[in-house]
Every structure is written in C-alpha cells, then in structure tokens.
PDB file with SEQRES, HELIX, SHEET and CRYST1 records, atoms N, CA, C and O in Angstrom:
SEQRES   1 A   60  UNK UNK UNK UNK UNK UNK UNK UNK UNK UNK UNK UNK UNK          
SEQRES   2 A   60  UNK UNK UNK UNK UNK UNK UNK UNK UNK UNK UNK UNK UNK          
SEQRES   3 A   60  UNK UNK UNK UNK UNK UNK UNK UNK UNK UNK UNK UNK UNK          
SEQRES   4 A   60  UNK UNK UNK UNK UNK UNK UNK UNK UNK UNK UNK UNK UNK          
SEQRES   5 A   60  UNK UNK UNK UNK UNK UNK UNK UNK                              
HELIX    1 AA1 UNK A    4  UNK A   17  1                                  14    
HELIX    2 AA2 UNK A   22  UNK A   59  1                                  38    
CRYST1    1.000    1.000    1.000  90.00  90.00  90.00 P 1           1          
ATOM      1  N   UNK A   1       0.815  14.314   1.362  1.00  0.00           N  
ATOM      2  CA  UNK A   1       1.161  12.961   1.707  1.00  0.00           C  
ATOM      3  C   UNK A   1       2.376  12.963   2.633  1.00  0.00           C  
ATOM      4  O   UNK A   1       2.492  12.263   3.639  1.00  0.00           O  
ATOM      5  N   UNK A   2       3.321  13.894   2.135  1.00  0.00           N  
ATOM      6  CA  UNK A   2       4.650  13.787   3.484  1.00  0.00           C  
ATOM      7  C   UNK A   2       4.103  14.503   4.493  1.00  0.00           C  
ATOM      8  O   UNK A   2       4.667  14.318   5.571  1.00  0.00           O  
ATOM      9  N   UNK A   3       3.008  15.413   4.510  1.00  0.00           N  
ATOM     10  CA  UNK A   3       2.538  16.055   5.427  1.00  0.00           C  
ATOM     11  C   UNK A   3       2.408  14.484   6.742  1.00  0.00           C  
ATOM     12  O   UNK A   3       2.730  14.202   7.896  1.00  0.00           O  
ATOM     13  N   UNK A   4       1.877  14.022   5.822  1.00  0.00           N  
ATOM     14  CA  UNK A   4       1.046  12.835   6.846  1.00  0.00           C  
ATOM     15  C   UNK A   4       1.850  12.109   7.226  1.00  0.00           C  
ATOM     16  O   UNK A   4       1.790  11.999   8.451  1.00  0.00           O  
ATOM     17  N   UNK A   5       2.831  11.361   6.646  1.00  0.00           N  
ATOM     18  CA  UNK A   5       3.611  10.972   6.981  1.00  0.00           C  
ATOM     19  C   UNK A   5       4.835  11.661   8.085  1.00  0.00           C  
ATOM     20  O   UNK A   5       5.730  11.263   8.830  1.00  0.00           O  
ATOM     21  N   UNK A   6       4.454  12.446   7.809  1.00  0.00           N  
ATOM     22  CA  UNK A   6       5.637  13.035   9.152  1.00  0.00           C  
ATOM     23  C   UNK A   6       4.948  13.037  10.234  1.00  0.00           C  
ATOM     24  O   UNK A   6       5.423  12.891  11.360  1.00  0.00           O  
ATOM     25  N   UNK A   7       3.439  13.253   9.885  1.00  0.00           N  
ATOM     26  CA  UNK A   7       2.627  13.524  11.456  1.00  0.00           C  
ATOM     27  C   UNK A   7       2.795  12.454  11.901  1.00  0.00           C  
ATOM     28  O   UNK A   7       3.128  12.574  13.080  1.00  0.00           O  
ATOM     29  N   UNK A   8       2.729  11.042  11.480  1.00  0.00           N  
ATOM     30  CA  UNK A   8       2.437   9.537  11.785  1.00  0.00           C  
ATOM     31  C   UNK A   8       3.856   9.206  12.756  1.00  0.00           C  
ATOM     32  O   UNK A   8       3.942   8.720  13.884  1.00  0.00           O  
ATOM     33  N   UNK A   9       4.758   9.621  11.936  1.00  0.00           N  
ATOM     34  CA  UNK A   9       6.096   9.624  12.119  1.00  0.00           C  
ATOM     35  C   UNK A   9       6.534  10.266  13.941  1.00  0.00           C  
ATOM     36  O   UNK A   9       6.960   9.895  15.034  1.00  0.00           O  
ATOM     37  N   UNK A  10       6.199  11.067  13.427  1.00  0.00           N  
ATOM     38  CA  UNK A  10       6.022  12.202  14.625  1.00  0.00           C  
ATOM     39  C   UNK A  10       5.477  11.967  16.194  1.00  0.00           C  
ATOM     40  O   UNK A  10       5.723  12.403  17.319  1.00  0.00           O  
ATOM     41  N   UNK A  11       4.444  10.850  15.453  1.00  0.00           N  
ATOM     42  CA  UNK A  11       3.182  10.876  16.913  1.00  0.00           C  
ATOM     43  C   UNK A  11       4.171   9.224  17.442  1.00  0.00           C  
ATOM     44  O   UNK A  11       4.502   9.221  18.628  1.00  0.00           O  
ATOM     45  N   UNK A  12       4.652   7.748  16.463  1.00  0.00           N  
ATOM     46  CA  UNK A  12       5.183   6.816  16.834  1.00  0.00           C  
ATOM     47  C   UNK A  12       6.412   7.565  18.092  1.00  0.00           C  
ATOM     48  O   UNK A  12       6.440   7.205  19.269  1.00  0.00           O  
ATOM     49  N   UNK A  13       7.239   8.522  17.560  1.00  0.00           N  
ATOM     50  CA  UNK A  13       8.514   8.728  17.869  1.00  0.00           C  
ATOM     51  C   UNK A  13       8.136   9.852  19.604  1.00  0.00           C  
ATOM     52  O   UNK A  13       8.883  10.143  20.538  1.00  0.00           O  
ATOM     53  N   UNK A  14       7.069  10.093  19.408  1.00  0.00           N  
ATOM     54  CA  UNK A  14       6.163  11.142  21.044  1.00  0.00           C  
ATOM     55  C   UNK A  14       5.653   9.790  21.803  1.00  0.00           C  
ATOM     56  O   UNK A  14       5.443   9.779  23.016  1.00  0.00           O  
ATOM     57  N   UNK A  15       5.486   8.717  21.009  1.00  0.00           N  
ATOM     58  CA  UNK A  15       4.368   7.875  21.585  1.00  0.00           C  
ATOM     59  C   UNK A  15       5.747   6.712  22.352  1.00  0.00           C  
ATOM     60  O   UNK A  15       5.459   6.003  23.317  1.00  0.00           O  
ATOM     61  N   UNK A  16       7.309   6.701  21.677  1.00  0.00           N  
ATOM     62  CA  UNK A  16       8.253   5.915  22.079  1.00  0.00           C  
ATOM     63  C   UNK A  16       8.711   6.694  23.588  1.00  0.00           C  
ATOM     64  O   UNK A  16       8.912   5.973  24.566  1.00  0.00           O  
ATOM     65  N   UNK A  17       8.801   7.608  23.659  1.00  0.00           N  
ATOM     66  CA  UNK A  17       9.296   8.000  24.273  1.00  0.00           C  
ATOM     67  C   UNK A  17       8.761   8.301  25.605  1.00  0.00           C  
ATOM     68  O   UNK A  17       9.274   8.402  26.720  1.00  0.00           O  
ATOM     69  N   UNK A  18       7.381   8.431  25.069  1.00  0.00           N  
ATOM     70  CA  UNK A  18       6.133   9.290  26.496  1.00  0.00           C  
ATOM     71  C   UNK A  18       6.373   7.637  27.402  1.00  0.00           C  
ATOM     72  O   UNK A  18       6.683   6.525  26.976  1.00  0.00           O  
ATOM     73  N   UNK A  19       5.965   8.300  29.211  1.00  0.00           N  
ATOM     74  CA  UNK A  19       5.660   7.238  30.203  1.00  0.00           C  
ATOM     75  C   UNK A  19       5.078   6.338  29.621  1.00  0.00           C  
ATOM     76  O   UNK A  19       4.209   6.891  28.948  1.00  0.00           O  
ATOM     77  N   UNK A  20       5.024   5.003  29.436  1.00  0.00           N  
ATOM     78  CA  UNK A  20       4.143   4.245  29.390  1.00  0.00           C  
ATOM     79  C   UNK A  20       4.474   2.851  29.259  1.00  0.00           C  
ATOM     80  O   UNK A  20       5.316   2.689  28.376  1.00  0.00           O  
ATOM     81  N   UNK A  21       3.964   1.355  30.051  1.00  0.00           N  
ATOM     82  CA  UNK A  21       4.797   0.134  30.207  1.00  0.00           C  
ATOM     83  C   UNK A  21       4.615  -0.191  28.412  1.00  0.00           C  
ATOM     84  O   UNK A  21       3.777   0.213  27.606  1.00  0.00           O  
ATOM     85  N   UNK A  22       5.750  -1.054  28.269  1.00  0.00           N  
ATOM     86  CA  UNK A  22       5.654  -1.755  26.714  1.00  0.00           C  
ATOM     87  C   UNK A  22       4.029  -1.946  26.404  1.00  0.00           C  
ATOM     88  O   UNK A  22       3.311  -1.341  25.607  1.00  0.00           O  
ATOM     89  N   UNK A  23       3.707  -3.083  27.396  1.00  0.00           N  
ATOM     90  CA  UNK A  23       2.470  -3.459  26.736  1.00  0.00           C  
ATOM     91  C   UNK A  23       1.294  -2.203  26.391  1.00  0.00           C  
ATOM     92  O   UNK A  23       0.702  -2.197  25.311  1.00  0.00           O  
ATOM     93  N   UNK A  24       1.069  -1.244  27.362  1.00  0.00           N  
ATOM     94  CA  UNK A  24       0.090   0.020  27.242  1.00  0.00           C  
ATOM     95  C   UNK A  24       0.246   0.467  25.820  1.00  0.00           C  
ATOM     96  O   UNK A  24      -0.683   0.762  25.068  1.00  0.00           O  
ATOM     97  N   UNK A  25       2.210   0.495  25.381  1.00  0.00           N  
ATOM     98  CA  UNK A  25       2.178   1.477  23.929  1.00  0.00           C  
ATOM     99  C   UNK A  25       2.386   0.329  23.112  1.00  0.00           C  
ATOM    100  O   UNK A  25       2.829   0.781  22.056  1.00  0.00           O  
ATOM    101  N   UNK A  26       2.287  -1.240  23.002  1.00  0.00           N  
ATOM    102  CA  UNK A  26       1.639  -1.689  21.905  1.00  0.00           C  
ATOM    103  C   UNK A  26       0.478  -1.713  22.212  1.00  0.00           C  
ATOM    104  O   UNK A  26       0.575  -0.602  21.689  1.00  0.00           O  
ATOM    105  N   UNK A  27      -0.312  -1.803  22.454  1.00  0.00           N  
ATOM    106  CA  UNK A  27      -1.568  -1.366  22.616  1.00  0.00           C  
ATOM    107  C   UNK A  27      -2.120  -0.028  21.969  1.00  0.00           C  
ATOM    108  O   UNK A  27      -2.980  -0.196  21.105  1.00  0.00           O  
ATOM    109  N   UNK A  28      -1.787   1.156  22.233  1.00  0.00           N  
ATOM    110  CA  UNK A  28      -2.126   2.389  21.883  1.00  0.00           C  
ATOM    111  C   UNK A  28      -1.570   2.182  20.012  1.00  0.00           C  
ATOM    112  O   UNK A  28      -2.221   2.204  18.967  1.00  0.00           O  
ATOM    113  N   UNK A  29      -0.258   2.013  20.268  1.00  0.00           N  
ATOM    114  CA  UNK A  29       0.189   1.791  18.490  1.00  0.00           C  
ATOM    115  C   UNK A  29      -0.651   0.822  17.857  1.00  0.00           C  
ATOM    116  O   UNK A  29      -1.058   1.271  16.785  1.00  0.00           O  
ATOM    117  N   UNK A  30      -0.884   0.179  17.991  1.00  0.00           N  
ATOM    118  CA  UNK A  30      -1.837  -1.490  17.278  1.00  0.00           C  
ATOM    119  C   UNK A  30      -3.249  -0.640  17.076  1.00  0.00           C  
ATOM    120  O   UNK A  30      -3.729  -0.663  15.942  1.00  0.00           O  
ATOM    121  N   UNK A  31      -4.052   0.231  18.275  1.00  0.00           N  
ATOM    122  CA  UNK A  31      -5.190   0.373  18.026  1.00  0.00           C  
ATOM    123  C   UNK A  31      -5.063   2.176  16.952  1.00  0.00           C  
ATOM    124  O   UNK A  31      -5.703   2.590  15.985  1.00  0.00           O  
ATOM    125  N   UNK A  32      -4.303   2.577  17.500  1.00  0.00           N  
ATOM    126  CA  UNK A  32      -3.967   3.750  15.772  1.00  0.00           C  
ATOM    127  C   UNK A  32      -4.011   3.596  14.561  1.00  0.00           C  
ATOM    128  O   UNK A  32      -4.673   4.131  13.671  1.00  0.00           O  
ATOM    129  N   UNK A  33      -2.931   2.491  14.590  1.00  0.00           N  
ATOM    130  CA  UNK A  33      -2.671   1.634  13.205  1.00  0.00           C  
ATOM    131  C   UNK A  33      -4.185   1.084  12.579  1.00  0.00           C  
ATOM    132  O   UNK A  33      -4.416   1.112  11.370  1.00  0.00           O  
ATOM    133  N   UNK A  34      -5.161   0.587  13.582  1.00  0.00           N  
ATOM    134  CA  UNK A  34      -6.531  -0.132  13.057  1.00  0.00           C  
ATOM    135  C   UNK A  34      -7.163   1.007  12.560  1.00  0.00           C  
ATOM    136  O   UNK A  34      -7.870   0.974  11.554  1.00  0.00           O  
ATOM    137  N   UNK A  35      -6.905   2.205  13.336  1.00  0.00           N  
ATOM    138  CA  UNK A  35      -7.863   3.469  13.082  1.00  0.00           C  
ATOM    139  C   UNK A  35      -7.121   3.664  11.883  1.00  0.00           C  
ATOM    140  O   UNK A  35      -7.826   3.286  10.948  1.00  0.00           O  
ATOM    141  N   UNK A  36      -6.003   4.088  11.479  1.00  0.00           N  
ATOM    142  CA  UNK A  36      -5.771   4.709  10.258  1.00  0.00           C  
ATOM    143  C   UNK A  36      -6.163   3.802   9.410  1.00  0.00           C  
ATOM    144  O   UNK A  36      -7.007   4.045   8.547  1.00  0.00           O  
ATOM    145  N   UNK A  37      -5.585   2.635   9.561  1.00  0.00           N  
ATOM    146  CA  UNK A  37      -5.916   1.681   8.194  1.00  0.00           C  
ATOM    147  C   UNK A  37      -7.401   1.493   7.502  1.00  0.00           C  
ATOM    148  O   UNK A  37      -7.587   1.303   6.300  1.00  0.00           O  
ATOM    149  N   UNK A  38      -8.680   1.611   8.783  1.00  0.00           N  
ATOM    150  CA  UNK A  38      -9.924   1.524   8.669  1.00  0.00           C  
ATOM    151  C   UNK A  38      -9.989   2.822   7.780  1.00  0.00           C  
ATOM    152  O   UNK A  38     -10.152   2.454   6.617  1.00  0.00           O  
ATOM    153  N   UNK A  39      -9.926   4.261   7.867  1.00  0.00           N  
ATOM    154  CA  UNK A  39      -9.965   5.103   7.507  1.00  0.00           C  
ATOM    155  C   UNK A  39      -9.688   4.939   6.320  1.00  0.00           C  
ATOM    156  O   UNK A  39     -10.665   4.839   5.578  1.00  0.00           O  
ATOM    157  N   UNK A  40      -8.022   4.829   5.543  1.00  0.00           N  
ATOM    158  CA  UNK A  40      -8.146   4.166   4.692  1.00  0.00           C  
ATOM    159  C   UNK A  40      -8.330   3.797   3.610  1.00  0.00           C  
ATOM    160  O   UNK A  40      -8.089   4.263   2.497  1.00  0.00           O  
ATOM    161  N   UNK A  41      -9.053   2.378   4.194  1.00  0.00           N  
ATOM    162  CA  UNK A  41      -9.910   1.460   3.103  1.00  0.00           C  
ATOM    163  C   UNK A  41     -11.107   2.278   2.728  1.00  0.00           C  
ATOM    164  O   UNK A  41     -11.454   2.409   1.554  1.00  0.00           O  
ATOM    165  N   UNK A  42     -11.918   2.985   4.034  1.00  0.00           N  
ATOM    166  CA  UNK A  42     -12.772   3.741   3.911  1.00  0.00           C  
ATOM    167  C   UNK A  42     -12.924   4.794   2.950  1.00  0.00           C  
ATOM    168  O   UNK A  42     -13.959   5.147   2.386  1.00  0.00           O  
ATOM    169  N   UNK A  43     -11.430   5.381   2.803  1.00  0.00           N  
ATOM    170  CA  UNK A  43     -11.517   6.485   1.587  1.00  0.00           C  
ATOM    171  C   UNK A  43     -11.663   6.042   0.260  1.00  0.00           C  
ATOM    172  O   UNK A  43     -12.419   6.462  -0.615  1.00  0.00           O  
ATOM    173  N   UNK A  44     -10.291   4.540   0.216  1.00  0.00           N  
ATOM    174  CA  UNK A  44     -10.147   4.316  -1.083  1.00  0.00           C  
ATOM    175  C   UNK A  44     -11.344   3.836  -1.590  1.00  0.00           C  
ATOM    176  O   UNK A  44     -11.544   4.091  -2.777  1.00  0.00           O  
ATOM    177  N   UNK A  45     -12.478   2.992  -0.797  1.00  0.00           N  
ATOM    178  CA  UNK A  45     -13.762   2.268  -1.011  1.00  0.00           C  
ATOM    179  C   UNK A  45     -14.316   3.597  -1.604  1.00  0.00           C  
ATOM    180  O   UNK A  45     -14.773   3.459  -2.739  1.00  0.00           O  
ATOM    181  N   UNK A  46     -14.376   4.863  -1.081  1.00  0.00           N  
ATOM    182  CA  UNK A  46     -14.966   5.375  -1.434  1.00  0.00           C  
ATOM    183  C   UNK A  46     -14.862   5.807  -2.949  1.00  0.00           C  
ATOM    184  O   UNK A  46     -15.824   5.786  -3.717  1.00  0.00           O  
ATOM    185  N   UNK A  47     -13.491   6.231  -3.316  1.00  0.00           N  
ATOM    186  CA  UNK A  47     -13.035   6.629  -4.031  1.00  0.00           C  
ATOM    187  C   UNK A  47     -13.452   5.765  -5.450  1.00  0.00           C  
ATOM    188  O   UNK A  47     -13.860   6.111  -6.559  1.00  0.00           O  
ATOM    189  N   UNK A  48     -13.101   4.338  -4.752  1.00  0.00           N  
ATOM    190  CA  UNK A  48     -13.600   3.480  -6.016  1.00  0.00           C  
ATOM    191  C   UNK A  48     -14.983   3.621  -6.498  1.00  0.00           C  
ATOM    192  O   UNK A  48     -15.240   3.664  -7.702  1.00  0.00           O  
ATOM    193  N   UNK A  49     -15.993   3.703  -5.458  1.00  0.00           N  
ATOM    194  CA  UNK A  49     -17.518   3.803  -5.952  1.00  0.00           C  
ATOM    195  C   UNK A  49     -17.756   5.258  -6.852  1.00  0.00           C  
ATOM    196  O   UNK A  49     -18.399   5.269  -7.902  1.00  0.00           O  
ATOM    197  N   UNK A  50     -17.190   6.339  -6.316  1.00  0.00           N  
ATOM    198  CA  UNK A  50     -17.162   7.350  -7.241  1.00  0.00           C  
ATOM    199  C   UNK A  50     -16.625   7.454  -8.653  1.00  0.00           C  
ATOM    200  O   UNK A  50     -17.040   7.977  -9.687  1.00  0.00           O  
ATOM    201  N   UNK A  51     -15.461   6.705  -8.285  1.00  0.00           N  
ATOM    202  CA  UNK A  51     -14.906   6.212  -9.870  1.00  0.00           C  
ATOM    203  C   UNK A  51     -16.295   5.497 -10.963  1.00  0.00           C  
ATOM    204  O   UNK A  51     -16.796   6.018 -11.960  1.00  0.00           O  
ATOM    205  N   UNK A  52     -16.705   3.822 -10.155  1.00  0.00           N  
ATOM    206  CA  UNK A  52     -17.391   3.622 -10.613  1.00  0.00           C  
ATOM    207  C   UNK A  52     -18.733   3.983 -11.008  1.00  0.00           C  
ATOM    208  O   UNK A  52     -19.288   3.322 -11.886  1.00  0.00           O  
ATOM    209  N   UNK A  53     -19.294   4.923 -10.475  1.00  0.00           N  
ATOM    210  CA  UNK A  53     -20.496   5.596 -10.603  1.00  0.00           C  
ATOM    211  C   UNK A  53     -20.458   6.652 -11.631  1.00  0.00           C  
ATOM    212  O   UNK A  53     -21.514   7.264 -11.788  1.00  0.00           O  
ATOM    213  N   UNK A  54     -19.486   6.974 -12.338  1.00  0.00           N  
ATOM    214  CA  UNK A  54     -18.745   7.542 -12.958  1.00  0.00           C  
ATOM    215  C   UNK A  54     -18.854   7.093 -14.475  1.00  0.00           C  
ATOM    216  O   UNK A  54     -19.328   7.556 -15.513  1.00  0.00           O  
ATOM    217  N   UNK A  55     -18.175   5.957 -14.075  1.00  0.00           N  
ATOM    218  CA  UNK A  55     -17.914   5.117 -15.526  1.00  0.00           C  
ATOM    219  C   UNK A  55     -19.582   4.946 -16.112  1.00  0.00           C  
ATOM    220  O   UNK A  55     -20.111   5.445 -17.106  1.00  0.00           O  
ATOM    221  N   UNK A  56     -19.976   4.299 -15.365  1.00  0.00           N  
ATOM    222  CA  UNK A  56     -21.084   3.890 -15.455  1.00  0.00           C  
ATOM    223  C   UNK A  56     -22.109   5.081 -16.199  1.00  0.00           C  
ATOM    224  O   UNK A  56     -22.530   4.946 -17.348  1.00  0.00           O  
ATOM    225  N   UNK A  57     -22.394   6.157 -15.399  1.00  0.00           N  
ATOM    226  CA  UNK A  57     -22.948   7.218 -15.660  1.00  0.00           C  
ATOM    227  C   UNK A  57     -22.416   7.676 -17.212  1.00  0.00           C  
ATOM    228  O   UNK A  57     -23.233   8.202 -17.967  1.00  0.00           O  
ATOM    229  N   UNK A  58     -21.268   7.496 -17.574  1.00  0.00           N  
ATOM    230  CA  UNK A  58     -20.987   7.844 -18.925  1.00  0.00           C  
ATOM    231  C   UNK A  58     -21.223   7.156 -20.001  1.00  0.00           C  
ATOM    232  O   UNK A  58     -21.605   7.591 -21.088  1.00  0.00           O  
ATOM    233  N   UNK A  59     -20.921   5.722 -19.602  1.00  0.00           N  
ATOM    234  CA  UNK A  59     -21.482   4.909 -20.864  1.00  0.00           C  
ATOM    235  C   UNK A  59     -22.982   4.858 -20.702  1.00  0.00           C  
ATOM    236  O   UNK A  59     -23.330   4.505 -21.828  1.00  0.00           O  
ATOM    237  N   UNK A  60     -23.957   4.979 -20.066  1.00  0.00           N  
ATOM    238  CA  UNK A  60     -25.166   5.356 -20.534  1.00  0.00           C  
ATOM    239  C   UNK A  60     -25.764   6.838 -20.891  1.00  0.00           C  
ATOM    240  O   UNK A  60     -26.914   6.954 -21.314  1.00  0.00           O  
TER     241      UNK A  60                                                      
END                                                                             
C-alpha cells in the first residue's frame, strides 16, 4: 500500500514539474485520478462478490 502510494505520489510530483500548460496537467491528473478510482471500485466490487459468494456458498 505505501508502495502505491509513493508511486502515485511520485508520478503527481514528475507530472508538476514536466513541460506542460496548467490546463494539459489538469487534464492528464483528472483523467488518472478517473483511471485509478475506476480500478478501484472495480477491485473492491470485486472483492465484495467473492466475499459474497462465499457467505452464501457456506450457509448452504
């Protein structure tokens, strides 16, 4: 988890600094942020159905 967090960390603080007008790097940051967050929900969704498939599978 700090792994990740440092990478995230890491890429904002490459991404402040690299050429690019304001608007281009909110842009690039805003559409990262959608990608990670999609990702995610995507895991935890997942995570939950396995949970629940789980539960389920045991009480019958």
């Amino acid at each position: 988890m700090r792994f990740l967090l440092g990478l995230g960390l890491g890429y904002v603080i490459g991404m402040l600094v690299a050429p690019a007008s304001g608007q281009e790097l909110r842009q690039q940051l805003a559409a990262r942020a959608d990608e990670y967050g999609r990702e995610k929900a995507r895991e935890i969704g997942q995570r939950a159905g396995e949970k629940a498939y789980e539960e389920l599978r045991q009480r019958l």
